[in-house]
N, C-alpha and C positions, 0 to 999 in steps of 0.2 A: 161646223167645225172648220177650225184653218189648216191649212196645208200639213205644216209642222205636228199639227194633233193626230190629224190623219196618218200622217204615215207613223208617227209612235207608238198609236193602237194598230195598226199592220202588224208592226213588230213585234207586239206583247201578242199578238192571236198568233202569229208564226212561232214564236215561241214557244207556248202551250200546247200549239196540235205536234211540235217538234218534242216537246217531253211526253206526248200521249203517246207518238206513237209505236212505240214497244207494245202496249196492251194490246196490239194489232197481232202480233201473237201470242198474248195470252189468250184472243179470240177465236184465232184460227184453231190454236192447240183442243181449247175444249169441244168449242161446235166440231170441230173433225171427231174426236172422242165419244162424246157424247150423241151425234149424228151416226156413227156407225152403231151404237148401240140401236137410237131409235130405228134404223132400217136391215138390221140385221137378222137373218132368219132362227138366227141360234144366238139371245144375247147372253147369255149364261157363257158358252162357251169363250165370250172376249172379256166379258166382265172379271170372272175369274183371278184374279191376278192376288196380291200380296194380302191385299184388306183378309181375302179365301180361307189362309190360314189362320187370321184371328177369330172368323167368323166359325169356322169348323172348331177351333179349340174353344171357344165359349161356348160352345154345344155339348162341350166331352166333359167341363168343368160342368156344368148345370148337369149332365145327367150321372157325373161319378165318373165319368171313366176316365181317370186319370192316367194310368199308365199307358195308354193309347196317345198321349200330347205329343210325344219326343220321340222324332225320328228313330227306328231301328236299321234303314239304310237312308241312300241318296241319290236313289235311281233316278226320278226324277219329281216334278211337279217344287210346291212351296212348303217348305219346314217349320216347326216351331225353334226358334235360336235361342230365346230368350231365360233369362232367371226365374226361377217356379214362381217370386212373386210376382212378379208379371201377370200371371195367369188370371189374378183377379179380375183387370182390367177389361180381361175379355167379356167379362159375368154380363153385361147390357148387351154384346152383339149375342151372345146364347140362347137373349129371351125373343130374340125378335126375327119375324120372318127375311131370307135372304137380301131383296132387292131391300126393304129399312135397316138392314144391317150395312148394306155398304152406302147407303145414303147419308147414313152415321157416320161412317168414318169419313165420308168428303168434307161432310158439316166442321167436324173437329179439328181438321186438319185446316181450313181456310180459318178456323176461329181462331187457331194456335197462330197460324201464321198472323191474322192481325193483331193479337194480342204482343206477339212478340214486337212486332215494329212500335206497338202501343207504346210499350215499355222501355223499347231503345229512345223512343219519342223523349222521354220523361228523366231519363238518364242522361241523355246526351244535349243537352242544350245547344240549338243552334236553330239558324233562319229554317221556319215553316217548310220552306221550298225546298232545301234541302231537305230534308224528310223526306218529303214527297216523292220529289226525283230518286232517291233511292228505294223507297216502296213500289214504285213502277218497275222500276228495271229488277226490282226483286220477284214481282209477281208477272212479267214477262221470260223470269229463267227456266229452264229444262228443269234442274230441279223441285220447284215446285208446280210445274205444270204436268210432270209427270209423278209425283209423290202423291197430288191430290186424284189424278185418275186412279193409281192401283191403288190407294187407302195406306200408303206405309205412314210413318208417325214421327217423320222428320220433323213435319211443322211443331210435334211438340216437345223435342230435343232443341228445336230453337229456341220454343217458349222457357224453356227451361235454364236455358243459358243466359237469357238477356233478364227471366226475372232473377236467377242469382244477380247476374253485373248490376241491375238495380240495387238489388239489398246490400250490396259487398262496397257497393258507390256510398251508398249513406251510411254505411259502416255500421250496417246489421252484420255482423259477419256471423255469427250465428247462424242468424238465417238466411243467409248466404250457402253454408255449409248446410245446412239442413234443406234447403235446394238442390244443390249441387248433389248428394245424395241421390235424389231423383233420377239422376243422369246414369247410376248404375243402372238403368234398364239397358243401357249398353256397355257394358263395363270397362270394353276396349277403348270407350271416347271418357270414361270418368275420369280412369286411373291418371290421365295426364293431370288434372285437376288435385289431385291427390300429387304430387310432384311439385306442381307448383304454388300449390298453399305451403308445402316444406320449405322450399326455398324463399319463400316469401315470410317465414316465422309466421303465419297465418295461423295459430292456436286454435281460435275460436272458427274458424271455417272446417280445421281439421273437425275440432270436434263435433260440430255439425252434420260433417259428412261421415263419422264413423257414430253417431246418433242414430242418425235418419238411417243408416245402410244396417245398422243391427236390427231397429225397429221392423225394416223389411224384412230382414232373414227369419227372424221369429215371427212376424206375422204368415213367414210360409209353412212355416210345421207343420197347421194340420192339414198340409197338402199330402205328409210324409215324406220320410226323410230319404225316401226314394225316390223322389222327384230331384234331390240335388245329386245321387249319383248317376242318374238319367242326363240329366242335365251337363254335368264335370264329362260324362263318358260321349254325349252329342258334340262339345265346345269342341275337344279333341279330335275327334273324327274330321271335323268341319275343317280344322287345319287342312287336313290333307286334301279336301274338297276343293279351296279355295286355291290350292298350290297349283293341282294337276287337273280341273275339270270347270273354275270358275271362269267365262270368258272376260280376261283382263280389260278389254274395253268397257268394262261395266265398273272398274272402279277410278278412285282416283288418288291412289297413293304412289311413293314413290318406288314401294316394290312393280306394280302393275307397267311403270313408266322402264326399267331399268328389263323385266320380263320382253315388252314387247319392243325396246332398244337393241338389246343383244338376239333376241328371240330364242333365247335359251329356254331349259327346263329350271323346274324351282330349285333342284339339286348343283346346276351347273355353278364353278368357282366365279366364272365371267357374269354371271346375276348378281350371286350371293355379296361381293368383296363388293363391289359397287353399291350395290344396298344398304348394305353397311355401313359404307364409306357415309356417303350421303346422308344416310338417318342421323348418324354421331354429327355430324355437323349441324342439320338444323335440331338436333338436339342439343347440342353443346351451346350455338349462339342463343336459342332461348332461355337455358339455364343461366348465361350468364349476363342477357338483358333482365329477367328477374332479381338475379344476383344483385344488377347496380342498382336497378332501380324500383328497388322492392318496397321503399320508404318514400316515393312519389307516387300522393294523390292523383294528379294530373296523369301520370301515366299508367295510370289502374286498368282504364277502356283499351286501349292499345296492348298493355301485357296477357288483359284475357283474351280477346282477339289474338294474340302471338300463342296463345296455348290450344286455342282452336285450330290453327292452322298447323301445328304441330300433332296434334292429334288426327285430323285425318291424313297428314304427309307422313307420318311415319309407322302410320297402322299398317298390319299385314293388310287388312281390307277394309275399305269405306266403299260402300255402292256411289251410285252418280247421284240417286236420289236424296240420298242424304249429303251431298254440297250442298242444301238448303241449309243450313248451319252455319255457312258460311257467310250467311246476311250478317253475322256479329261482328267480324272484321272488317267486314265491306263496308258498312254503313259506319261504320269506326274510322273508318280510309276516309269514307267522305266528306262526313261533316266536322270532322276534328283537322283538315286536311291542312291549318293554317299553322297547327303545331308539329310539324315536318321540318327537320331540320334542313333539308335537301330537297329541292325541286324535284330534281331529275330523279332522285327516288320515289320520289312519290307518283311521277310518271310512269314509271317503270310498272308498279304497281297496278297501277290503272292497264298498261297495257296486259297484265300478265291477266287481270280479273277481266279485260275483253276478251283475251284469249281463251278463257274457259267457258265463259257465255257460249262463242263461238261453235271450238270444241265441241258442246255439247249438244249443242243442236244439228253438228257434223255426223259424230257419231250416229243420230238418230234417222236424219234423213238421208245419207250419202253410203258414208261406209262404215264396219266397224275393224277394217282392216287397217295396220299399220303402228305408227307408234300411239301410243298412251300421252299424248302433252298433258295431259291434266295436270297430273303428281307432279310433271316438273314446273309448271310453273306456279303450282299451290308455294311448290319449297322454297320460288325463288322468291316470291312474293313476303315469304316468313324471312327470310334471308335479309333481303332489303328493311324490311319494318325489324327486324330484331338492332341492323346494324345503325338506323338512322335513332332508334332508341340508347342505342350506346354511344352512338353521336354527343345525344343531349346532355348524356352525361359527361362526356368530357367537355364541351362546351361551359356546363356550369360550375367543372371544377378548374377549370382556366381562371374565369372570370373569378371567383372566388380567392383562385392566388393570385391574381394580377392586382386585383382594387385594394389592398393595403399596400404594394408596392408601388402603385401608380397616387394612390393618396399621400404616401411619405415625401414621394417626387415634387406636388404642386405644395406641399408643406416645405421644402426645400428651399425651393422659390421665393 
């Protein structure tokens, strides 16, 4: 090889091992994980974690005892939170002994997560590499390195969002909405979805998602109809749980951020007005990027990505594990990053999404003392993409009046 060949294969291998190497902690993350289990004298006692309470209530669903699911306090340990039909789901860890119960839930959770990048893949047209580059740095994040150790089922809240942004892109909306549906396994992340198909005159996604969400509620009956006021009397309670006993550093909304800003109580005026404040804002700029741009194709991938970021910024609670969800904006930010009407926002962006990388692996390994940046800079992140989307649109209603009065001009002439 000549000189010139040589050193431009240098540069393509520096390159590569420069985009691997994030997986450098998706490696450390697991063998640490996974190495403490295999050396540990008690591994029941580490394992334990989230997947625990799926695997204990598949056990209560298989053997009947249902009124046993749903927490009667809070003292401590892991709950069941979820919708009676939820419960189904459990039915396959029920039948199976512990250590293949949670071997299960890792399995599903990495398939989800590949499936969803599958189907951002297919959705979003764009260079190979890009994909790539964001599948790395997806599967190097805190939240799915830590989603996939305790078994929670973020990976398939993603799958779920990017197969709806699939079908809703090819204008199944339909089945779009009958996806979307699905995402009631956590209600507090649908409802925004349900919000933004209204402003969007999305008919047929509404009806999809009050389809699919009926079909579940009557598949739960004969679980009995005590299982939903078990469930209305849990949801309730949990407020208070989350206000006065949840540690804020575990979520990433912009209540948690404004709690550990002022270090008030949930009660205090100096939380509450600022929460407020803030939510109505990236609630208001989303509503009215949908608003303008309800009737652009093009910006379909970018407005569900803006309702994703509004949903966990303005939820009373999102865990950190579930910012795995957050690969639908991010990989929206990246490979679409040419239809940015603004540089510098779209930098902004990128900083605020290193910030939470960061963040979160802060949290984990240092301190969990101090302020909450997540939520803030989830918001500012929707904040910047809400307003460079409204950008566009007055950019193409300029250009729109200008070119028959710039055409009259060279007619003039």
């Amino acid at each position: 090889m000549t000189g010139p060949r040589l050193a431009a294969k240098a540069r393509r291998t520096v390159r590569a091992l420069l985009r691997l190497a994030p997986l450098t902690i998706t490696g450390f993350m697991q063998f640490s994980w996974f190495g403490s289990l295999a050396v540990s004298p008690d591994p029941y006692a580490i394992v334990r974690r989230d997947w625990h309470q799926f695997f204990q209530t598949g056990h209560q669903l298989v053997a009947g005892d249902l009124s046993a699911i749903y927490p009667r306090t809070f003292e401590s340990g892991y709950f069941w939170l979820y919708p009676p039909y939820c419960i189904y789901l459990t039915a396959p860890l029920g039948m199976l002994p512990e250590w293949w119960a949670y071997a299960l839930c890792v399995v599903v959770e990495v398939l989800a997560v590949a499936g969803a990048l599958a189907l951002l893949r297919a959705t979003l047209p764009a260079r190979g590499e890009d994909h790539t580059t964001a599948a790395i740095v997806i599967l190097a994040s805190m939240p799915f390195n830590t989603s996939v150790v305790i078994g929670q089922i973020s990976g398939m809240l993603s799958l779920i969002l990017a197969a709806s942004l699939w079908a809703w892109r090819r204008r199944r909306t339909l089945v779009a909405g009958l996806l979307l549906s699905l995402l009631f396994i956590k209600p507090n992340l649908a409802i925004f979805f349900v919000a933004a198909s209204l402003l969007a005159r999305q008919w047929r996604v509404l009806a999809g998602m009050g389809l699919g969400g009926a079909t579940m509620v009557l598949a739960s009956l004969p679980l009995g109809l005590e299982r939903w006021r078990e469930y209305v009397h849990t949801s309730r309670d949990y407020v208070s749980v989350v206000q006065n006993k949840t540690l804020m550093w575990k979520q990433l909304t912009l209540y948690a951020f404004w709690r550990t800003a002022t270090g008030g109580t949930s009660s205090d005026l100096a939380v509450v007005a600022p929460w407020l404040a803030s939510v109505a804002v990236v609630l208001g700029v989303t509503m009215l990027a949908w608003w303008r741009r309800r009737d652009s194709e093009a910006a379909l991938p970018r407005l569900f990505g803006l309702t994703v970021l509004l949903a966990v910024s303005a939820n009373m609670y999102v865990y950190f594990y579930d910012g795995l969800v957050l690969l639908v904006p991010g990989i929206v930010w990246w490979v679409l990053r040419d239809e940015y009407r603004s540089r510098w926002r779209h930098t902004l962006i990128g900083a605020c999404l290193l910030g939470i990388f960061v963040v979160g692996y802060l949290r984990i390994f240092l301190t969990s003392e101090g302020i909450n940046w997540a939520g803030a800079l989830i918001a500012i992140w929707l904040v910047c993409e809400a307003v460079d989307l409204l950008a566009r649109t007055d950019e193409t209603t300029y250009r729109l009046t200008a070119t028959p009065t710039s055409t009259a001009s060279r007619s003039s002439r």
